[in-house]
Backbone bond lengths (Angstrom), bond angles and torsions (degrees), N, CA, C in turn:
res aa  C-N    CA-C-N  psi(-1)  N-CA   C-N-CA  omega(-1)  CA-C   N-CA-C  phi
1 X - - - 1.455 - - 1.521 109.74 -
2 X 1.374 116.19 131.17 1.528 118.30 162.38 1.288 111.79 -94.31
3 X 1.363 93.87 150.30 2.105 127.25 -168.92 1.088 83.88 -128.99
4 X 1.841 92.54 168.62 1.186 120.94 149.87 1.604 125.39 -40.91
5 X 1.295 115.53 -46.19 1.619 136.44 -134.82 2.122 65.32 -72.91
6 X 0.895 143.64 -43.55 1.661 123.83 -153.22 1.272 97.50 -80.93
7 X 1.166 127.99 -3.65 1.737 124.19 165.63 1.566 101.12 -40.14
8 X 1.706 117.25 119.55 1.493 124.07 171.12 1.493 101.70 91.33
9 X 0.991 141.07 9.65 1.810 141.47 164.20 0.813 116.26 -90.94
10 X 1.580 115.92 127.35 1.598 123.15 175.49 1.578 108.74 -64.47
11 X 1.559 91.79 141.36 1.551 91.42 177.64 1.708 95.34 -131.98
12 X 1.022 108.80 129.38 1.349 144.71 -170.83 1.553 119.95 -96.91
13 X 1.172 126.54 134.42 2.012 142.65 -174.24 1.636 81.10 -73.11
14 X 1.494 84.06 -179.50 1.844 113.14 -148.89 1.979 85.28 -88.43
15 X 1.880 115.45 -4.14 1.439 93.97 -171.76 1.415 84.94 -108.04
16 X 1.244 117.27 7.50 1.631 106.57 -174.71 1.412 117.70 74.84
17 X 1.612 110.61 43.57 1.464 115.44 159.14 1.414 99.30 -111.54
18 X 1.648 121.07 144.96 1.094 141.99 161.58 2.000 109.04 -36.14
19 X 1.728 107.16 117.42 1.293 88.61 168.19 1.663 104.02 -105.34
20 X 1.380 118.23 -39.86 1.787 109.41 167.12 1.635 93.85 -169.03
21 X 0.877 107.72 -124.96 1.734 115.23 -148.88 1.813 91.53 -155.57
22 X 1.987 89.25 119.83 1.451 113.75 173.82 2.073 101.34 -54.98
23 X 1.098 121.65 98.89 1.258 122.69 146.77 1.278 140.47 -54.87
24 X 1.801 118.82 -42.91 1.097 106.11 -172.73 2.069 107.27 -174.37
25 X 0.583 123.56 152.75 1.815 120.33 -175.19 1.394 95.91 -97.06
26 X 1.725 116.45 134.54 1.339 110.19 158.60 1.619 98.87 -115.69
27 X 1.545 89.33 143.55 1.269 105.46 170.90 1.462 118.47 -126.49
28 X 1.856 97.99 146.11 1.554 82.33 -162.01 1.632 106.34 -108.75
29 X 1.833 101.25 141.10 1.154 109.89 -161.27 1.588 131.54 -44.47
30 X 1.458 97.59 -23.90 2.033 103.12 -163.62 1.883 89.24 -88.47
31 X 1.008 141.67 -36.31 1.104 140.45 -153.55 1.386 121.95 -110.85
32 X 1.745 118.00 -18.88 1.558 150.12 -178.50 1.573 99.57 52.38
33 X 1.618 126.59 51.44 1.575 120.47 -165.30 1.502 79.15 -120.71
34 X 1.088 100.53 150.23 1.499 109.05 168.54 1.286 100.04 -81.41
35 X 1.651 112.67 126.02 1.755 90.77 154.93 1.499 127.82 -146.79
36 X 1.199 98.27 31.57 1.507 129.14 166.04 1.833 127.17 -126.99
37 X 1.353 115.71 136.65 1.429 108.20 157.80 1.684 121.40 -118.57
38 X 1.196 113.57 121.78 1.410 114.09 -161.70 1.543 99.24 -92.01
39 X 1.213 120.25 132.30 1.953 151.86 171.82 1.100 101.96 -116.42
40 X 1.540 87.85 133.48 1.260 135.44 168.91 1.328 117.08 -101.40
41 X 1.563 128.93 126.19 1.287 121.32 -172.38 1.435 121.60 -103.57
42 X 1.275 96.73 -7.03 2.061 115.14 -171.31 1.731 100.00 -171.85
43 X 1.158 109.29 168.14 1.205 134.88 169.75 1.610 105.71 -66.79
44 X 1.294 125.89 -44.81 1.264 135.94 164.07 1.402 129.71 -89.82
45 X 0.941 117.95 -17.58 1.610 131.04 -170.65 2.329 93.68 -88.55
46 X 1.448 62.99 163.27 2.087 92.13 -179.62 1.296 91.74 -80.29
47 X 1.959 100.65 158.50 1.113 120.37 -174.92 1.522 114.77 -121.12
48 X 1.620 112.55 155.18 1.827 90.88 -173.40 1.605 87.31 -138.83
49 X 1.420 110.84 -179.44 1.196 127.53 165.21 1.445 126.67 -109.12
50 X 1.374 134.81 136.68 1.408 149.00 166.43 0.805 104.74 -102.82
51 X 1.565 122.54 146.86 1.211 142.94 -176.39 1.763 94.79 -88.23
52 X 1.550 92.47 137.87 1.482 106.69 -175.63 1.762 111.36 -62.35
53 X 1.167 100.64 -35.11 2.003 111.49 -176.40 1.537 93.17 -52.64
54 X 1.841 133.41 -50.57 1.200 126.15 -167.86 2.217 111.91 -80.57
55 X 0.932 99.75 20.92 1.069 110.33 -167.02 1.634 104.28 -106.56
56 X 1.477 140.40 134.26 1.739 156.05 171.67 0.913 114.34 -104.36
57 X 1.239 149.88 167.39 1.579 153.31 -174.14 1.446 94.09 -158.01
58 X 1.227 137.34 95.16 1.292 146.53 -161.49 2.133 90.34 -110.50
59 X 1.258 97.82 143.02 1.862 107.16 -178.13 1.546 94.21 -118.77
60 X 1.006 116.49 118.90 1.978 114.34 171.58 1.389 104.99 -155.11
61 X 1.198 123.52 140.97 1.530 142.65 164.31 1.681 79.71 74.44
62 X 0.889 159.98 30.39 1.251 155.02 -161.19 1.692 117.73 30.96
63 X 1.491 113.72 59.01 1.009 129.35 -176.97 1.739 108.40 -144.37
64 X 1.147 125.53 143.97 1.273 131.52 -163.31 1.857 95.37 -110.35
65 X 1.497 83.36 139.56 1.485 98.71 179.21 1.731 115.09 -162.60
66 X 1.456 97.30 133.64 1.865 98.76 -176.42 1.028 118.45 -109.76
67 X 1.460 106.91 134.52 2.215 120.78 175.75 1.188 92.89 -83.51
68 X 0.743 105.17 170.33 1.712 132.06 166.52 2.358 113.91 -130.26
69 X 1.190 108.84 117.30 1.231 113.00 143.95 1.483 134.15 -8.65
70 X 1.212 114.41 -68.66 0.953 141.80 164.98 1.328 118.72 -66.07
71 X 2.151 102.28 152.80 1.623 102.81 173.30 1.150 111.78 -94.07
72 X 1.613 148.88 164.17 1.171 157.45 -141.80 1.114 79.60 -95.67
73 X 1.351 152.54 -33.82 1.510 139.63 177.41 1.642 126.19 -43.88
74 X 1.409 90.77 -58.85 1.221 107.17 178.79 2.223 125.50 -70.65
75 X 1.517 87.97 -40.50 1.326 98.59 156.74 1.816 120.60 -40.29
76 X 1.497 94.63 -74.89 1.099 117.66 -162.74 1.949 103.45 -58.98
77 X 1.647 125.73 -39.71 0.685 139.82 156.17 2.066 131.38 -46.66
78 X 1.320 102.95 -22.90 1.455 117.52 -171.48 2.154 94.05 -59.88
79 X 1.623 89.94 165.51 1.884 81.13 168.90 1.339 96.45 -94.02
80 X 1.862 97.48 144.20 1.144 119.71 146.66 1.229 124.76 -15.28
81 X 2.033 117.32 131.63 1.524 110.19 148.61 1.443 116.10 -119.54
82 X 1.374 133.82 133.93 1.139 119.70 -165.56 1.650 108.91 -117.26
83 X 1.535 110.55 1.04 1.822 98.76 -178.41 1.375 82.88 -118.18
84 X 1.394 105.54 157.26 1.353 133.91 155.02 1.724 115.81 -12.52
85 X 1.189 98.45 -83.22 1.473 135.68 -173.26 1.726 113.67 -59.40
86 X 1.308 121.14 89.34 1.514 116.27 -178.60 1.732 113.84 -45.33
87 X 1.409 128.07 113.76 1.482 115.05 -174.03 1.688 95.43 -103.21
88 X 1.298 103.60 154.84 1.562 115.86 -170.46 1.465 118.88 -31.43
89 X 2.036 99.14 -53.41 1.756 111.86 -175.54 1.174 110.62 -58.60
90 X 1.458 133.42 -31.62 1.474 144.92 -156.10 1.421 90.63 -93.56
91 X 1.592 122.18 -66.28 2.053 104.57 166.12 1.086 114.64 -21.14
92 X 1.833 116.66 -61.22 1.456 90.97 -132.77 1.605 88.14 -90.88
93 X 1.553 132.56 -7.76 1.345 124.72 174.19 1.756 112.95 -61.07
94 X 1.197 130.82 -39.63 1.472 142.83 150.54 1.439 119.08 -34.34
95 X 1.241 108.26 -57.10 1.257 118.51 -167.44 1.892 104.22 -75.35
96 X 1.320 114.40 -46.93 1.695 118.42 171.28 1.931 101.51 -54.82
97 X 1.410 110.60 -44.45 1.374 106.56 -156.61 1.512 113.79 -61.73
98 X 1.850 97.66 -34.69 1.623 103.63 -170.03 1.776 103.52 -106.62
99 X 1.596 111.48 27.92 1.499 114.07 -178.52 1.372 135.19 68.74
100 X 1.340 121.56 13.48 1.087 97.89 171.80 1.723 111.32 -132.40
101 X 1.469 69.73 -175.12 2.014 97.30 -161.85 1.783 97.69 -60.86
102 X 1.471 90.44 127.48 1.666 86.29 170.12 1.649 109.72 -93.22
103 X 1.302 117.31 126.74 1.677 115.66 178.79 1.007 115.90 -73.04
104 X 1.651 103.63 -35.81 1.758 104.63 -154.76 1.906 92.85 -85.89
């Protein structure tokens, strides 16, 4: 399960290179499920969203740390989100980019 508490954890590709730093959980309003984690790639750089399903929560040395599904390519490649607030066009551009079926 993802929390808050991974706010600021590197989350890392399936070979275990750094893709940026967990920023923030979106959750979506009608349903209260999380189903995004938004990365940060730099202090200056744009931010994107991963879908929470491609996302691991691995426990070791008693320190928390997240894989990612995905290759840092594709991550790093997704479009930009730059407000707070997920708006519909920006879903459903996310949602086409990383394949899947939109329900809602």
């Amino acid at each position: 399960m993802l929390d808050a508490t991974l706010i600021g954890t590197k989350l890392v590709d399936r070979e275990g290179g750094v893709i940026g730093t967990i920023d923030d959980l979106v959750v979506d309003p009608g349903s209260l499920v999380c189903e995004w984690v938004k990365i940060r790639f730099g202090i200056l750089r744009d931010r994107t969203l991963v879908p929470i399903r491609d996302i691991h929560v691995d426990h070791v040395d008693a320190r928390r740390s997240a894989s990612c599904a995905l290759s840092r390519s594709r991550v790093r490649s997704a479009p930009p989100v730059h407000d707070r607030n997920l708006d519909a066009a920006t879903r459903h551009r996310l949602l086409r980019y990383y394949g899947i079926d939109d329900l809602a």
